[in-house]
C-alpha positions in Angstrom: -8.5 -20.5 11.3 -10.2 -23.4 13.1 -14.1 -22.8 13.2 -16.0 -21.2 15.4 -19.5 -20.5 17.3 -20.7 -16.9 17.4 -24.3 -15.5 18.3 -24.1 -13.4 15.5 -23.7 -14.9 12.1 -23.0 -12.5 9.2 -23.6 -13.9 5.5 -22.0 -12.3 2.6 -19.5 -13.0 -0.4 -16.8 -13.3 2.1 -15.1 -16.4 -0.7 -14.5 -14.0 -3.7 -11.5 -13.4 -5.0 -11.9 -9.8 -4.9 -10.4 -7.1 -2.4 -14.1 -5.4 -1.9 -15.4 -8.1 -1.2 -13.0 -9.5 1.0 -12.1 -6.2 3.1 -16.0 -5.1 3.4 -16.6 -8.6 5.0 -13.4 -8.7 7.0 -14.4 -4.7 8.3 -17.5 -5.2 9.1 -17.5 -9.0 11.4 -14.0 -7.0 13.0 -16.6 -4.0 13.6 -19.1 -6.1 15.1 -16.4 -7.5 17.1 -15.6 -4.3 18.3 -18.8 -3.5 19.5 -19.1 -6.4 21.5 -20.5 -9.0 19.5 -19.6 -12.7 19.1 -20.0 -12.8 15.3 -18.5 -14.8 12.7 -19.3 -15.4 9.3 -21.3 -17.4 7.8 -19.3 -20.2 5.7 -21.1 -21.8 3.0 -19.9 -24.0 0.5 -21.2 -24.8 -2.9 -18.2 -26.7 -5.6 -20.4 -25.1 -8.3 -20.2 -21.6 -7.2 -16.4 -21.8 -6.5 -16.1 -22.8 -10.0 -17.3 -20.4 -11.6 -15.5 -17.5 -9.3 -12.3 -19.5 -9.9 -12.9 -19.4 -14.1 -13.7 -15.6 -13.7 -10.6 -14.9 -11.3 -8.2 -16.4 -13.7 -9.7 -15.2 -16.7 -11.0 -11.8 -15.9 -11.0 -9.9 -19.1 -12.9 -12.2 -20.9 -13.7 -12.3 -24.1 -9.6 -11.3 -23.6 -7.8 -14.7 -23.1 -4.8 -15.0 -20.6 -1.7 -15.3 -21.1 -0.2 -18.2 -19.7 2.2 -15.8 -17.7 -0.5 -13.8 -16.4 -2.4 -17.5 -15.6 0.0 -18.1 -13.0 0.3 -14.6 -11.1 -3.9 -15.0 -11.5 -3.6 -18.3 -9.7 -1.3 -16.7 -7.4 -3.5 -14.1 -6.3 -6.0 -16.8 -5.9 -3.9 -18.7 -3.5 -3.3 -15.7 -1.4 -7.1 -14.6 -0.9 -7.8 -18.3 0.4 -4.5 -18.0 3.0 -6.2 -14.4 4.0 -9.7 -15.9 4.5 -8.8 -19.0 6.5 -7.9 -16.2 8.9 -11.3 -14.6 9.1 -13.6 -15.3 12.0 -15.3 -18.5 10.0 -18.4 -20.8 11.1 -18.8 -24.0 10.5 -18.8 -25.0 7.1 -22.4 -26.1 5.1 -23.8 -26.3 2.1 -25.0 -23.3 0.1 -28.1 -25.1 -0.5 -28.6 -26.2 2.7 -28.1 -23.6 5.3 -30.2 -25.2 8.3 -26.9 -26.8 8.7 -25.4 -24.0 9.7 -26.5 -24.1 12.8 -29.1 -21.3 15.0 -28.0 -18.0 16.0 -29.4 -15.0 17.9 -29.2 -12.8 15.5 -28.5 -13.0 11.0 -27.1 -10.5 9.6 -27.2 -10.4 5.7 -25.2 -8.1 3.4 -22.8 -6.1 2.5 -21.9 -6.7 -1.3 -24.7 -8.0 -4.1 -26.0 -10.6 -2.1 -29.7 -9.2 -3.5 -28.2 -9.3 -7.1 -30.9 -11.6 -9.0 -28.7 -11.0 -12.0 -25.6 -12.1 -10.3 -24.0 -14.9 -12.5 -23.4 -17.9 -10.2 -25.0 -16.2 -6.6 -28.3 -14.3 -8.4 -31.6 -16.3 -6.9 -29.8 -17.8 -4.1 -32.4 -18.2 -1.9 -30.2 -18.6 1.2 -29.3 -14.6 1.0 -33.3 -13.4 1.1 -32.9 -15.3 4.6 -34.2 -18.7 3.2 -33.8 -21.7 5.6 -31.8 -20.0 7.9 -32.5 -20.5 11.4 -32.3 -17.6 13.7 -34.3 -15.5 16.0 -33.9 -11.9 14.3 -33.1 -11.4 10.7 -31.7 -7.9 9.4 -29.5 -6.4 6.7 -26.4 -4.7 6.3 -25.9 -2.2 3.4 -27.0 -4.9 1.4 -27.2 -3.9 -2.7 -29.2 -5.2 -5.9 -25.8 -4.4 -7.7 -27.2 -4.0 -11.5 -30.5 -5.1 -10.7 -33.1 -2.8 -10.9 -36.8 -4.0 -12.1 -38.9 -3.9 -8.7 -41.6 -5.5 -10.5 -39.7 -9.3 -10.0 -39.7 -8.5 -6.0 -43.1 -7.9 -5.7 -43.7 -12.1 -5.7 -41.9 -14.7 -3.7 -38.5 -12.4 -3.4 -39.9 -9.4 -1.5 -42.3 -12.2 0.8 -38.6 -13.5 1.6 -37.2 -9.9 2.4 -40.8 -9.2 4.3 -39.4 -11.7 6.9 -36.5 -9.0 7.6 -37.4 -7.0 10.9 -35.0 -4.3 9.5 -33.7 -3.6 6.0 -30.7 -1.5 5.6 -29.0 -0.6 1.9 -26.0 0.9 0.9 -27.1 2.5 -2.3 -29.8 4.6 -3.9 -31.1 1.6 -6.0 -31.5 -0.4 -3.8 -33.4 1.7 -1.7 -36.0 2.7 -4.5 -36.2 -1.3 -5.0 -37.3 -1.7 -1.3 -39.1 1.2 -1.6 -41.6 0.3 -4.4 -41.8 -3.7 -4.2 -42.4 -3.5 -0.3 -43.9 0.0 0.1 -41.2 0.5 3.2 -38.7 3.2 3.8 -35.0 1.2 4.2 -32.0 2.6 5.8 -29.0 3.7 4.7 -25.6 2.6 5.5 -22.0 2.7 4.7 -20.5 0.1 3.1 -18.2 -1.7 5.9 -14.7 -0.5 4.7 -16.3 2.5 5.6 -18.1 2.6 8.3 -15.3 0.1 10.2 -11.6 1.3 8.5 -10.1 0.3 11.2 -8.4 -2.9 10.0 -7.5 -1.1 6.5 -5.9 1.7 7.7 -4.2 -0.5 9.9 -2.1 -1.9 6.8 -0.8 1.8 6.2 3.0 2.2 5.9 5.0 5.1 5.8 5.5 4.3 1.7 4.7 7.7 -0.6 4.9 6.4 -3.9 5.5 8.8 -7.2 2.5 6.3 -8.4 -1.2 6.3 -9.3 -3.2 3.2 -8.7 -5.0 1.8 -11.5 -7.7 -1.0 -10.2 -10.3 -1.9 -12.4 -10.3 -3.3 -16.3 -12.5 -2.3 -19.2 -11.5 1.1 -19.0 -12.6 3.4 -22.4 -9.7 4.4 -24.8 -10.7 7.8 -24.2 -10.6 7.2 -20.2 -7.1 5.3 -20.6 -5.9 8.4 -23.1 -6.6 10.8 -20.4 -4.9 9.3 -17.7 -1.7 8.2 -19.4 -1.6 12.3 -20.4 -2.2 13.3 -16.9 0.4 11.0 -15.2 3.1 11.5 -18.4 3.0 15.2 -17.8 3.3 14.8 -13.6 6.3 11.6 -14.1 3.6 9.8 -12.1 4.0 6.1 -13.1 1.2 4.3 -13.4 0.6 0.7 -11.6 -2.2 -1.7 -12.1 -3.2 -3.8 -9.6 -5.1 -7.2 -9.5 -5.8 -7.1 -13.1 -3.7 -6.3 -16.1 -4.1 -2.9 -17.7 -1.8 -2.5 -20.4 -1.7 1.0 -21.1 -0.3 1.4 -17.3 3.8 0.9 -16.6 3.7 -1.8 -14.6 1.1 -4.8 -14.0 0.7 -5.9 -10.2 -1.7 -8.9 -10.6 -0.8 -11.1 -8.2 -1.6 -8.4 -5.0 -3.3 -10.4 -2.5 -5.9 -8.3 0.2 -3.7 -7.0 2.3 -0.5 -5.7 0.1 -3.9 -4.0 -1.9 -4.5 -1.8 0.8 -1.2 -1.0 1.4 -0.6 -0.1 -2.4 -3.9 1.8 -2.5 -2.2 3.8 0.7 0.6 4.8 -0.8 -0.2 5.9 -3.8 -0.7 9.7 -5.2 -4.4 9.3 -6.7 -6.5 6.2 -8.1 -7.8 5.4 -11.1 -10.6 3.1 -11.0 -14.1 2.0 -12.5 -14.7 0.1 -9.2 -16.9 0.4 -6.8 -14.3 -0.4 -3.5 -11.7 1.8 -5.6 -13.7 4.2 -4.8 -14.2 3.2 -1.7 -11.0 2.8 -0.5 -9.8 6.3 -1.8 -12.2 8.1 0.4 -11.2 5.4 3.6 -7.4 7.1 2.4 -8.5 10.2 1.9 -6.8 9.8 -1.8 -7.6 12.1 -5.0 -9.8 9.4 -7.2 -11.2 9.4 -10.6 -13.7 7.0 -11.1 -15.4 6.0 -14.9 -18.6 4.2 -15.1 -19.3 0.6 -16.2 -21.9 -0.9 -17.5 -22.0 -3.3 -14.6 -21.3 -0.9 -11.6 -23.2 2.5 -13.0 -25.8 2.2 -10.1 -23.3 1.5 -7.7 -21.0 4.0 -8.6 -23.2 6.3 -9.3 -24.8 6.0 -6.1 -21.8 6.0 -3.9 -21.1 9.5 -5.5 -23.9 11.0 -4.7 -24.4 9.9 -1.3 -21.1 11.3 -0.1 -20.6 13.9 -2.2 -18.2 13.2 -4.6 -19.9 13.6 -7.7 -17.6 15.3 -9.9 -15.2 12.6 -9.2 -17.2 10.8 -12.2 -15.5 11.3 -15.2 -17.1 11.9 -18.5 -15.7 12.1 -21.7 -17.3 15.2 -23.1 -14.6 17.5 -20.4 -12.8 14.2 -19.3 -9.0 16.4 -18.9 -10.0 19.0 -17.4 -12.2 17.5 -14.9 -9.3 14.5 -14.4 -7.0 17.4 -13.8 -9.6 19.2 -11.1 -9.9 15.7 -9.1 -6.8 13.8 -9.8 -4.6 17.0 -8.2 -6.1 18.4 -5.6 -7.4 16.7 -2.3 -10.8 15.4 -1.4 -13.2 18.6 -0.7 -13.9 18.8 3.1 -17.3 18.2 2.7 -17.0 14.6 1.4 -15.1 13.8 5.1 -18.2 15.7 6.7 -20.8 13.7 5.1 -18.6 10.1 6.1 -18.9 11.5 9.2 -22.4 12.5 9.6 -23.8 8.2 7.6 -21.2 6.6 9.9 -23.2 8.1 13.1 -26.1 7.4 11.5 -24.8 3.6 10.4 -23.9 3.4 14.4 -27.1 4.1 15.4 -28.7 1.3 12.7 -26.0 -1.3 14.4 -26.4 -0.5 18.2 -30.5 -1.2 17.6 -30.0 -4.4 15.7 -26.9 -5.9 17.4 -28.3 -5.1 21.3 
């Protein structure tokens, strides 16, 4: 997609190869869109950081070496999350490390995804995403998170004078929130996470597929976790299909999925198994039975989510992991979990019509 001028610039990890973070920045510069807003994204470029998100997307599991089979349907997963992105509403391109290049705009918005993570492996202290040396006349956030990051005490210096120069601070998760909270002695918002707040473009990949299927997305997954499911689906003739990573304890491996045939999988399938956060995420957008085991990496975020909307007993632990896999993975969503989407997307509206107007 050629470049673009908008008057509202949106900066995020829109260049991963990962469907979260791709789909939460498609949904929410198609939201803004939708609310009348000329915003693209902000596209910055940095050779070192696309290395090392190239290394992890071909060799996920890591310590876990891949196979030179599974290389290429890696590589070809790459190749189809840069065709989907050169579709996406794209500025002009600068330098990560430079972004007074990128031009002046009415308004900045920063977030969603880790874009605060100062533990993040090739984007953590990244000055550019506390709103360094951009040039704008209002700077906000989006359901910004600190992912995994959670000592307040390193935001109380030079970090939280950069996210003082924020008019408005909005957060997805609980974390974060307390993070803001006790470094800047303010009260943030909080926000759905764009694939959320704007499913509009997701649910638009829907087909009328009904799969005897259960999604696996994720990797790392406990022996007990993995033992658990492959009883569950074995005993319903569910197969079970991983999807952008290779799972081996699941029927069939789909790694090379790019963004879009994701959400259609994800839509056609009977329940999801996940220890992602946009697995998650993308079962309540579908409305889909979801179990969802923690990580080391994602607890907070996981966690978080869960509690916010409800869905807390969709967190599997091992101490009465089958029959609480059985409770969530076989019945539908509780009613109240679609009530309390409802009630954070009017308030997410609200935080959007102040800052985008």
């Amino acid at each position: 997609m050629q470049a673009r001028t908008g008057n509202v610039g949106v900066l995020t990890f829109h260049r991963c190869i990962n469907y979260g973070s791709y789909w939460q920045a498609r949904c929410l510069v198609e939201g803004l869109a939708a609310m009348g807003a000329d915003a693209v994204l902000l596209d910055y470029r940095s050779p070192r950081s696309d290395r090392a998100e190239w290394r992890c997307a071909l060799s996920p599991l890591l310590p876990i070496r891949t196979s030179f089979q599974d290389y290429d349907l890696y590589k070809k997963k790459m190749h189809k999350f840069f065709a989907a992105i050169k579709k996406l509403p794209l500025s002009s391109p600068f330098p990560l490390d430079d972004p007074a290049q990128a031009g002046r705009f009415r308004l900045v918005i920063v977030g969603s995804d880790e874009v605060w993570n100062l533990k993040h492996p090739w984007y953590g202290g990244c000055a550019v995403f506390y709103g360094e040396g951009l040039s704008t006349d209002h700077l906000v956030s989006y359901a910004a998170t600190f992912g995994n990051f959670a000592s307040h005490v390193r935001l109380q210096g030079l970090w939280g004078d950069r996210l003082r120069r924020f008019s408005r601070i909005c957060v997805r998760d609980l974390n974060s929130a307390r993070l803001i909270r006790e470094a800047l002695a303010l009260e943030p918002e909080l926000a759905l996470d764009p694939c959320l707040q704007f499913p509009q473009p997701i649910l638009a990949t829907r087909n009328d597929g009904n799969g005897r299927y259960a999604a696996v997305y994720g990797h790392g997954f406990p022996s007990w976790f993995q033992k658990a499911v492959r009883q569950w689906a074995d005993r319903r003739a569910y197969r079970l299909i991983s999807i952008g990573y290779r799972n081996d304890w699941a029927d069939r491996q789909w790694i090379d999925a790019g963004p879009n045939e994701f959400a259609a999988f994800i839509a056609s399938a009977k329940a999801v198994v996940t220890n992602f956060f946009h697995g998650c995420v993308f079962s309540l957008v579908y409305e889909k039975p979801f179990a969802c085991v923690l990580s080391d990496y994602r607890s907070n975020k996981l966690r978080d989510l869960a509690e916010i909307v409800g869905a807390q007993r969709h967190i599997i632990v091992e101490a009465c992991v089958s029959p609480q896999l059985e409770t969530v993975l076989d019945c539908p969503l509780e009613p109240a979990i679609a009530r309390r989407i409802s009630i954070l997307r009017a308030n997410s509206s609200i935080y959007l019509d102040h800052v985008v107007c």
